[in-house]
N, C-alpha and C positions, 0 to 999 in steps of 0.2 A: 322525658317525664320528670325526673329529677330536679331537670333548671325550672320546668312549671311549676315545682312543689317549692323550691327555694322563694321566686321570684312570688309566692302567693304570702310566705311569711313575710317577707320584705317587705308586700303592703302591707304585712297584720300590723310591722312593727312601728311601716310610719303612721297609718291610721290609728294605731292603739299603743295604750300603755305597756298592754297586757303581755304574758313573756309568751317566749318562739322557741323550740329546741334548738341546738348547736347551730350556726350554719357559717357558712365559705363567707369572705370578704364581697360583700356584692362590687362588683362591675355598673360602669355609669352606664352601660348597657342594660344590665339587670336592675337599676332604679327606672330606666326608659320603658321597661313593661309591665311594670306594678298597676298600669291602669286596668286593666282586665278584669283587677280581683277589687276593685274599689266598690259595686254594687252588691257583692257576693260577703265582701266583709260587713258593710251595713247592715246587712240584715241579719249577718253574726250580732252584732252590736246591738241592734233593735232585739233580736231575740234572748240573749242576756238582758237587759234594760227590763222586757214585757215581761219575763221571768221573776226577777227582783219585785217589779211592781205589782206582779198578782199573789207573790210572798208576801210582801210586806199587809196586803189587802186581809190575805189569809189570816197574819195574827191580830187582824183587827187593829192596827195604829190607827189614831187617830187621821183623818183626809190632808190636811195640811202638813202634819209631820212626815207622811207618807210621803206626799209631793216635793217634800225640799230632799227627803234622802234619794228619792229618785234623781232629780237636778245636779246633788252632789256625785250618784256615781257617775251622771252621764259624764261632767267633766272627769272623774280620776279615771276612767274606761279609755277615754283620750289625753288624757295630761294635759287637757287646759289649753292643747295646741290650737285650736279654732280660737275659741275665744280671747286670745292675745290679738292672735291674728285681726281679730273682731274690732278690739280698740283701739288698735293701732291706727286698723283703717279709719274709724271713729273721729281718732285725732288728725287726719290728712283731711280730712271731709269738713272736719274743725278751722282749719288752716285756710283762713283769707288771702294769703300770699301764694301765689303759683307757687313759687320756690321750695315753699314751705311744706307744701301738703305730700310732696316724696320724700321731703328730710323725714317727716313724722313716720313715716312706715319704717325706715331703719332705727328710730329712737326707742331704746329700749323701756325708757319713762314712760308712762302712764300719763296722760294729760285729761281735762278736766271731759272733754266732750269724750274719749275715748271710755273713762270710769263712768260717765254718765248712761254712755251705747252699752256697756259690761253689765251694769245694774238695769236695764230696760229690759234687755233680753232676757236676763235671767227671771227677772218679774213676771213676766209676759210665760216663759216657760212654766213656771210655778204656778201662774193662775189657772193655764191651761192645763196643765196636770190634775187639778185639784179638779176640775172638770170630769175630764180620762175616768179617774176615779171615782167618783159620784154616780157616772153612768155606767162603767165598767166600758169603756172604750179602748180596751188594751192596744187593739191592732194600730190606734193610731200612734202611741211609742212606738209600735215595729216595721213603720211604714214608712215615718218621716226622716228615717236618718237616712236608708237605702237613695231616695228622692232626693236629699239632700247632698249625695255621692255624686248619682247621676248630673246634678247641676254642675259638680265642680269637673266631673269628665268633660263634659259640653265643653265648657269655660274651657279645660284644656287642651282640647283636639280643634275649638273653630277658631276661640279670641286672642287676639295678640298678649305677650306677655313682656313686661317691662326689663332692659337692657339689665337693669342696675335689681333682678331678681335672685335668689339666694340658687345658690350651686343646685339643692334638693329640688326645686320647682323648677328650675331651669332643664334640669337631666329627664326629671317625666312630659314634660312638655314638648321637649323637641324628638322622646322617643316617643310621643304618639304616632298609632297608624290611626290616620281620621281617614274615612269614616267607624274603621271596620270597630276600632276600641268602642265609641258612642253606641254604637249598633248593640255591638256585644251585649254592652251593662244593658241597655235598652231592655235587650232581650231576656235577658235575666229578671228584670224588673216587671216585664209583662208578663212571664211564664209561672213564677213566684205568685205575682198577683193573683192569676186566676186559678192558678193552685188552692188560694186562697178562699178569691169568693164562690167556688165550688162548694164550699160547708158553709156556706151563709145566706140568710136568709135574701129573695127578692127585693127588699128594700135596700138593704145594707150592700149588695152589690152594687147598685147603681149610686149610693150616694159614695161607696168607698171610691168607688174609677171615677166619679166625678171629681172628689177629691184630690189624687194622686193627680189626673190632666192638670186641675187649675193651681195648683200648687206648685207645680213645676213650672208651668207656663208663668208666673207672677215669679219665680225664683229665676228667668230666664230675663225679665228686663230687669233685676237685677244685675247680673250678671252682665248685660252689658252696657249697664250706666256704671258701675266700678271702672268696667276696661273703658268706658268715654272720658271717666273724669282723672284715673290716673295714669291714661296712655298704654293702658296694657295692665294682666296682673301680673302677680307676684304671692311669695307664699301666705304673706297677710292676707292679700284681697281675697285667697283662696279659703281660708280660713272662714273671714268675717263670711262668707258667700254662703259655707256650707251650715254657719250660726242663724243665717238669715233668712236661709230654707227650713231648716226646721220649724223656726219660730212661724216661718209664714203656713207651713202647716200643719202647726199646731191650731194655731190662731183658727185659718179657714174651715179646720171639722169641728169647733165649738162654735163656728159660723152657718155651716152646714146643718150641725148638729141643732143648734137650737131654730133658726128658721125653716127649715125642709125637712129634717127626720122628727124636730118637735110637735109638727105641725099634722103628721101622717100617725103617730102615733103617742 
């Protein structure tokens, strides 16, 4: 019980900024089963995040100011670690030269398509927030990070990972148990949810699980156009994957939202 309570910080610590009490030198064995707690932290993360955002609602800030301090804690809640990841991959994708588009994932520089992928996303989070907020759609902060988890477990129990990946993605990837990790979070994801849509109204139930399927599913051919076009991931592709899922479902419930629940009421 004790190595489950270690190995559950160790994810808080690589997922998050955020601090962990004392603990033992983890083992490259105990990095290999952090994936377990990766669904179960997100929705730690979403429910911090939905908490801050129906504070900040509560003292009345203005919708825009509201939505960029939301954007900014969600990077300091992770330290930026995704979205690096994000531009990195950005600038590999950028990269006309075979050769070139692996050197860019280890360049710790910033390049032009990578700053251009950084300010997209973040755009794209910001307008959709300001959304969230307008409707009071809180749930969808607290749903899209979890989902966003689940994509990068996938990505690491099915798809190949690249030779030349960093020690940390290397040690969770090769300790997956696939299937049973994917299942797990799976399962977390599904039981969480309908915990959920149990206090929610007939509408909002079926557009929410509509949501969460097509969001995932659209964040899954991501996930394996990264591993087609750079041979496998690594801890950027992991990154940018989990920046990509969010944004794609954010995007899809102000998608959802304005033509199917706009429409019904």
């Amino acid at each position: 019980m004790r190595k489950l309570i270690h190995r559950f910080f160790y994810a808080w610590l690589f997922l998050t900024r955020l601090p962990a009490p004392p603990l033992p030198k983890a083992t490259k064995e105990d990095w290999g089963r952090i994936i377990p707690y990766f669904v179960i932290i997100g929705f730690l993360i979403g429910f911090l995040l939905t908490l801050f955002a129906i504070l900040l609602n509560v003292i009345n800030l203005p919708v825009l100011m509201s939505s960029l301090l939301v954007v900014l804690m969600w990077v300091l809640l992770t330290g930026g670690l995704h979205m690096d990841g994000l531009m990195d991959t950005f600038d590999g994708i950028g990269c006309t030269d075979p050769k070139r588009k692996t050197e860019a994932l280890k360049d710790s520089r910033i390049g032009a398509f990578g700053a251009m992928g950084g300010i997209f996303v973040i755009l794209f989070k910001l307008t959709a927030l300001t959304t969230v907020f307008l409707n009071g759609l809180y749930f969808v902060i607290l749903f899209s990070i979890p989902v966003a988890r689940l994509t990068a477990v996938y990505s690491l129990c099915f798809l190949n990972k690249r030779n030349d990946a960093s020690r940390g993605s290397s040690f969770i990837a090769e300790g997956a148990k696939k299937p049973f990790d994917f299942l797990f979070n799976l399962s977390v994801l599904v039981v969480v949810s309908l915990v959920y849509l149990f206090f929610v109204t007939s509408i909002f139930k079926w557009w929410t699980l509509l949501l969460i399927v097509l969001s995932f599913l659209i964040s899954l051919i991501f996930a394996h156009a990264l591993s087609k076009y750079f041979e496998g991931h690594s801890g950027d592709t992991y990154g940018a994957l989990i920046e990509l899922s969010e944004v794609t479902f954010l995007i899809l419930a102000i998608i959802l939202r304005s033509g199917f629940i706009g429409q019904l009421g």
